[in-house]
C-alpha positions as CSV (number, residue, x, y, z in Angstrom):
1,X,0.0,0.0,0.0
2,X,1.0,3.3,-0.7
3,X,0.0,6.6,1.0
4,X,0.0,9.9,-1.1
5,X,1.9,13.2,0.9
6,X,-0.5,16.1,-0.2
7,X,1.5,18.3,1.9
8,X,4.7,18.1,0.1
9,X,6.0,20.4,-2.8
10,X,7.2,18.4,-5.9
11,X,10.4,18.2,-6.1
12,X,12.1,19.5,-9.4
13,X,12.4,16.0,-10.6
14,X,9.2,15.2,-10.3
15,X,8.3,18.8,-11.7
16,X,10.4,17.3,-15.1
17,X,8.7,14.4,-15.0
18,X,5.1,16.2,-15.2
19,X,6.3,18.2,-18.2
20,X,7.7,14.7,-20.1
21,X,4.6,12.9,-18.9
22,X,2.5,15.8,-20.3
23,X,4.7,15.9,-23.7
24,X,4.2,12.3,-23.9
25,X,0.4,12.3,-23.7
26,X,-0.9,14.5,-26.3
27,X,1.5,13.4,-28.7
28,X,-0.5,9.8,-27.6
29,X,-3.3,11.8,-28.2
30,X,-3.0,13.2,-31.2
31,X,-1.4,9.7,-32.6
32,X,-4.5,7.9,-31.2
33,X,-7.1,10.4,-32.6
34,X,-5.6,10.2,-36.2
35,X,-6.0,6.5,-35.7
36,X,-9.4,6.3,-34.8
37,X,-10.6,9.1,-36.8
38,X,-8.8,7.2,-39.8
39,X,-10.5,4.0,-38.5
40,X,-7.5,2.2,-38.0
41,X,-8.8,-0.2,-34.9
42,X,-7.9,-1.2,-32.3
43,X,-4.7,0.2,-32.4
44,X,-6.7,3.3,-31.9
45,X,-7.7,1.7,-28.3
46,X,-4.3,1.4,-27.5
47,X,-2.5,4.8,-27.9
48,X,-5.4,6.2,-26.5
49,X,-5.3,3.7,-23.3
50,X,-1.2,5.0,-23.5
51,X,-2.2,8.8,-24.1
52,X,-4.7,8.7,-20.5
53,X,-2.3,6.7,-18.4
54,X,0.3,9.6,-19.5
55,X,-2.3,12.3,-18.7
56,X,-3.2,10.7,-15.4
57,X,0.8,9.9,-14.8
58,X,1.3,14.0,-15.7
59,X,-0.8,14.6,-12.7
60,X,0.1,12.0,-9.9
61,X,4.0,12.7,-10.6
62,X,2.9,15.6,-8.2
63,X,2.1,13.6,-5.4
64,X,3.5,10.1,-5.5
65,X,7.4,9.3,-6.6
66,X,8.8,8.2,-9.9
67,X,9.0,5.1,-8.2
68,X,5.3,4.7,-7.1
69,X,4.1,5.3,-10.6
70,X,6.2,2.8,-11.9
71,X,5.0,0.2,-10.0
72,X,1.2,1.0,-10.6
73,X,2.4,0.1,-14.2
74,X,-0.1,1.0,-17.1
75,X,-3.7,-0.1,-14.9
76,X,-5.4,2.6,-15.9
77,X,-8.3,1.5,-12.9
78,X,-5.6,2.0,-10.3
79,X,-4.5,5.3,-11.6
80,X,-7.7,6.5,-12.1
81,X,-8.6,5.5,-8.3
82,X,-5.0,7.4,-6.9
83,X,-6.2,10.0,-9.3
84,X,-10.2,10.7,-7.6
85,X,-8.1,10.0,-4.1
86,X,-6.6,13.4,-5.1
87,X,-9.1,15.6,-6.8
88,X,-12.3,14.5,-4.9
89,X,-15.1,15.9,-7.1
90,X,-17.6,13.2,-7.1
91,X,-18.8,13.7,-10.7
92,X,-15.4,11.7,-11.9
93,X,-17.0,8.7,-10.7
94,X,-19.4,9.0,-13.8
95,X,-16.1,7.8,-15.5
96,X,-15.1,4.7,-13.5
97,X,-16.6,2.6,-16.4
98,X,-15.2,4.2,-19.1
99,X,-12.0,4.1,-17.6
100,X,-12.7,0.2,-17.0
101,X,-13.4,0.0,-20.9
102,X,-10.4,1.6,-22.0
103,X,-8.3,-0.7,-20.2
104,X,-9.0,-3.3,-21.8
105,X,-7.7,-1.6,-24.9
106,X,-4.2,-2.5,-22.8
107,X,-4.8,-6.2,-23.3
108,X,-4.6,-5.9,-27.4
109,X,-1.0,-4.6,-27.2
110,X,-0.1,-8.3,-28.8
111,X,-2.2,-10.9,-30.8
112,X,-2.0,-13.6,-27.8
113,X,-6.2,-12.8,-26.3
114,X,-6.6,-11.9,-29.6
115,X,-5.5,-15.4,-31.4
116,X,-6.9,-17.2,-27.7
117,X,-10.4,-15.6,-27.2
118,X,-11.1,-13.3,-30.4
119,X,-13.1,-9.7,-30.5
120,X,-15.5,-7.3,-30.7
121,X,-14.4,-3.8,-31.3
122,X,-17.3,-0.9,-31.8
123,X,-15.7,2.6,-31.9
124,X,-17.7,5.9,-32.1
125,X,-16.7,9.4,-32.3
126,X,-19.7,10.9,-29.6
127,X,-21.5,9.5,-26.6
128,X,-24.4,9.8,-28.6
129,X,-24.0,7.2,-31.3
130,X,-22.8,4.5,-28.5
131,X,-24.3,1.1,-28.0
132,X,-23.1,-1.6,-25.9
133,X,-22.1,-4.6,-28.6
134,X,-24.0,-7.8,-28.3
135,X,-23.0,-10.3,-25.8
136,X,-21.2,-13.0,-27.5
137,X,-18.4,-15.7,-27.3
138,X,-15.8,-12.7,-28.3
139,X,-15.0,-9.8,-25.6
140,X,-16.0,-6.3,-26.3
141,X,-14.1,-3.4,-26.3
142,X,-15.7,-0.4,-26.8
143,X,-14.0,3.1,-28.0
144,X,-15.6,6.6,-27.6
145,X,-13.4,8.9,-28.3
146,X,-15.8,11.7,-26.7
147,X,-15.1,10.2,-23.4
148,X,-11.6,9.6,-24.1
149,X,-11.4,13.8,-25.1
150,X,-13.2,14.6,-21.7
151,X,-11.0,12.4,-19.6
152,X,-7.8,13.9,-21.5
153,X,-9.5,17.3,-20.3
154,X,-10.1,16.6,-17.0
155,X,-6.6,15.4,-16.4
156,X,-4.9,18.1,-18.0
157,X,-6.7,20.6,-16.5
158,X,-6.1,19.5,-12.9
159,X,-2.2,19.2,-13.7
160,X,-1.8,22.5,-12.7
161,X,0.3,23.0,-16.3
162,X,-0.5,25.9,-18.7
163,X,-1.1,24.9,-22.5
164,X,3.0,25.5,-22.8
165,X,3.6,22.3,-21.1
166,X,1.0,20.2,-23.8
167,X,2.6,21.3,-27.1
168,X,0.9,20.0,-29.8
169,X,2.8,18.6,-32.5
170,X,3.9,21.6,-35.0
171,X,2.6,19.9,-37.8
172,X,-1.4,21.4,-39.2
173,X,-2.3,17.6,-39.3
174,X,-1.6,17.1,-35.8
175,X,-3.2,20.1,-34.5
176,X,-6.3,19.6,-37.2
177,X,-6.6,15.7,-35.8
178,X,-6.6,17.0,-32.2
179,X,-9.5,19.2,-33.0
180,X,-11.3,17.4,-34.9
181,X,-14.7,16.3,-33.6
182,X,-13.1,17.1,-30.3
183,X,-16.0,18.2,-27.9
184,X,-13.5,18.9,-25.1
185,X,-10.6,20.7,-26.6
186,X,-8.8,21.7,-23.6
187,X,-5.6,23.5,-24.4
188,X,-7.7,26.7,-25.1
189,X,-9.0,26.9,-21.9
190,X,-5.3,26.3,-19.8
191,X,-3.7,29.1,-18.4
């Protein structure tokens, strides 16, 4: 078990570490919302599932060591939990089973369940055009990148960073594929 120190400043290692782990997650972003938007699944799942576990990592690096976050590993339940044990506001617990969903999007990193158990993969842009796949022999994973977008957002915004420390990609694909059909472009709204 570990306990977090609220009362401690972050050290300037950890301080690094936030600005890597925010680098690193929207450039997981932007690489996983080209790949769903250009329908290339479930690979989609995956940088996504890498993109929240950096954005959740960019704000727990505040609280817990280098060390700590290592050996949570890439559970995106567990972060999300050490996450709401920090920021209380019980409207994040409307996200506990998306969270669930994405991580399953961990499990497709190589063929083995694939090859072992199969799958059913339904992705959707918005909330609004989800529903839950057919019970069936297969597992389901379920993408919505809407959810995916407001997670991103919530993460980010409680990182305490400004927009400087989640630089887009320079290139106008990147920054078009960020925006794209994103309901909860945050960067705008950072300090």
């Amino acid at each position: 078990m570990f306990r977090i120190n609220y009362m401690n400043t972050p050290s300037e290692s950890q301080l690094a570490a936030q600005f890597e782990f925010c680098i690193l997650a929207i450039q997981y972003h932007v690489s996983g919302r080209f790949a769903a938007l250009s329908l290339c699944i479930p690979i989609a799942g995956n940088l996504l599932h890498h993109a929240i576990e950096m954005y959740l990592k960019c704000v727990l690096v505040k609280t817990m060591s280098l060390e700590q976050l290592k050996n949570k590993g890439h559970n995106l339940t567990n972060l999300w939990k050490c996450f709401k044990e920090v920021y209380t506001d019980s409207s994040y617990d409307a996200h506990d089973w998306y969270i669930a969903e994405l991580q399953k999007f961990q499990r497709l990193r190589y063929p083995d369940f694939v090859v072992t158990e199969g799958m059913q993969v339904s992705y959707v842009p918005f909330i609004a055009n989800f529903s839950p796949l057919p019970n069936g022999p297969q597992p389901p994973y379920h993408l919505i990148l809407e959810y995916v977008d407001l997670i991103a957002k919530i993460s980010a915004m409680n990182s305490g960073r400004g927009k400087g420390a989640f630089p887009l990609p320079s290139s106008k694909l990147a920054k078009e594929y960020f925006y794209l059909n994103n309901l909860h472009p945050f960067l705008d709204e950072l300090d």
